[in-house]
C-alpha positions as CSV (number, residue, x, y, z in Angstrom):
1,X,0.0,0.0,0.0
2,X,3.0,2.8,0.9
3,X,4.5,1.7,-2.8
4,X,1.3,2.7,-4.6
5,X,0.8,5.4,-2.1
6,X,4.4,6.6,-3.3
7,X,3.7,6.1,-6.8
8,X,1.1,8.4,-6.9
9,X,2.7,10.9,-5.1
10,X,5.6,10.4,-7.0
11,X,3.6,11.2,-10.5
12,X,1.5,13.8,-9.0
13,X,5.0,16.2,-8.2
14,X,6.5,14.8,-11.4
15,X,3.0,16.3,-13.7
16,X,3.4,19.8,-12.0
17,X,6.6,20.2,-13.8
18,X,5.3,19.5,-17.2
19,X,7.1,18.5,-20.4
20,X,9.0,21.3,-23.0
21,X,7.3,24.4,-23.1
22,X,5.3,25.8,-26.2
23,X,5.2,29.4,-26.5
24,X,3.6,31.5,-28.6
25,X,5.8,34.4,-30.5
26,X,4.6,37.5,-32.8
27,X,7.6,38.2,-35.2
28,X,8.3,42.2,-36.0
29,X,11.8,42.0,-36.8
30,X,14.6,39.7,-38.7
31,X,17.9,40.3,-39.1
32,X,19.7,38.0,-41.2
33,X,22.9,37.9,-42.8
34,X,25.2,35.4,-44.8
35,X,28.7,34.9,-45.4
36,X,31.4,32.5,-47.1
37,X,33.9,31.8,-45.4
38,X,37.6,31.8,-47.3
39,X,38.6,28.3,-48.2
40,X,35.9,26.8,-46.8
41,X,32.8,26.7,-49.4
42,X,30.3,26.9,-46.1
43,X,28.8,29.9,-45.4
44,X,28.7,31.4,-41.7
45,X,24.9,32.3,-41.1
46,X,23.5,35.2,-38.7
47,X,20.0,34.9,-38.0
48,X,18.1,36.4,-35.0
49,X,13.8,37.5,-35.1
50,X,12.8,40.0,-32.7
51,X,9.3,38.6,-31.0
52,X,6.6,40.1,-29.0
53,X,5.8,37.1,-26.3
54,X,3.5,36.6,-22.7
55,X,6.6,37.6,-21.2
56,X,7.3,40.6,-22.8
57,X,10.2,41.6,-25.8
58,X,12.7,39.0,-26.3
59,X,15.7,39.0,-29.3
60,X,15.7,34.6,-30.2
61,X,19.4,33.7,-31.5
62,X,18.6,30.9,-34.7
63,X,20.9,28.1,-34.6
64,X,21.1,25.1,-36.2
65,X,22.8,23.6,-39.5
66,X,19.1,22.6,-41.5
67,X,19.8,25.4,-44.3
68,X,16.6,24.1,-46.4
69,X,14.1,24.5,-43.3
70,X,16.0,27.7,-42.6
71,X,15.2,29.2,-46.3
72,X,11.4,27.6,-46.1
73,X,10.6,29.5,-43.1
74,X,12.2,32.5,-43.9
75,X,10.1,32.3,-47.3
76,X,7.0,31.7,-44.9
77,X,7.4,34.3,-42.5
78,X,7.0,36.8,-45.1
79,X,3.5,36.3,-45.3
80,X,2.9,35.1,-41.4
81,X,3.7,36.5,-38.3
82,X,2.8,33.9,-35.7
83,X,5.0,31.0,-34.6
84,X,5.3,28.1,-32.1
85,X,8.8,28.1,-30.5
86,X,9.2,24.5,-28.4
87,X,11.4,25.8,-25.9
88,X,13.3,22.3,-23.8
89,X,12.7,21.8,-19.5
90,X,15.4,22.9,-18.9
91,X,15.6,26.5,-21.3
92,X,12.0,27.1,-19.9
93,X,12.7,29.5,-17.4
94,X,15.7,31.1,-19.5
95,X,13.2,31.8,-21.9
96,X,10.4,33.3,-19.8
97,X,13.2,35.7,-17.6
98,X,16.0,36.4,-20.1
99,X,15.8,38.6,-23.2
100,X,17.9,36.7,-25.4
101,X,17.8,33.1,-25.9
102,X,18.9,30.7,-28.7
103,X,16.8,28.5,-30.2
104,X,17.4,25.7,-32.8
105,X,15.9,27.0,-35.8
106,X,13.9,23.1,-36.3
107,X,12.6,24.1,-32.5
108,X,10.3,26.8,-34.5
109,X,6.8,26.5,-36.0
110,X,4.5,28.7,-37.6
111,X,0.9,29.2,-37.3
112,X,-1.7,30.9,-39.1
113,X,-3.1,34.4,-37.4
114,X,-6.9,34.1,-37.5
115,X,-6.6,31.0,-35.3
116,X,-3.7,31.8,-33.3
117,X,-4.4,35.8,-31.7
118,X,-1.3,37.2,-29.3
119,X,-3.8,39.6,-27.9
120,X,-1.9,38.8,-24.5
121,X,1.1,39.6,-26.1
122,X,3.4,42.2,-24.4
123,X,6.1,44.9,-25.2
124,X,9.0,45.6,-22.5
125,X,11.0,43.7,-19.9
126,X,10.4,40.0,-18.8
127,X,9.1,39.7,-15.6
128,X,11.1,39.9,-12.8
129,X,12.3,36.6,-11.1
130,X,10.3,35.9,-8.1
């Protein structure tokens, strides 16, 4: 009786954590720029989207090496302003307090407006840390 008493316990803290967060982004700005680099052949890409969030302004660093999703959703985001970013466990709280994070560029997914409002999305600083 204590083990399934445990158990439950056990998955009842474990739930209030949750899994990755999804968060909801209104892009205003891009900034992207592309270089060679000598000798090489590969190119050295800077890409960073200024987004209006719940938590207020934030500046999202795109990493990753997937060139062709990287050139589809720059394509899409021409006509759409409303992504998905899956943010990890444990980049959760970096994303909701910090105003710069970086996020794997495959980590991003856009949405369509009508269905998707940001009406509860903010200018300004994240909130403070409690």
């Amino acid at each position: 009786m204590k083990q399934v008493l445990f158990a439950l316990i056990f998955l009842f803290i474990n739930a209030v954590k949750g899994n990755a967060g999804d968060h909801k982004v209104v892009l205003y700005e891009e900034h992207y720029k592309e270089q060679m680099i000598v000798g090489g052949g590969e190119s050295k890409i800077y890409h960073t989207w200024q987004v209006k969030t719940l938590f207020g302004d934030k500046l999202l660093i795109l990493t990753g090496e997937d060139y062709g999703y990287r050139k589809w959703l720059r394509r899409y985001e021409h006509n759409h302003q409303t992504f998905i970013v899956k943010i990890p466990d444990q980049g959760d709280d970096s994303f909701i307090y910090s105003k710069i994070i970086y996020v794997n560029i495959q980590q991003i997914h856009p949405v369509v407006e009508k269905n998707w409002k940001c009406n509860d999305c903010r200018h300004g600083h994240p909130p403070a840390r409690p």
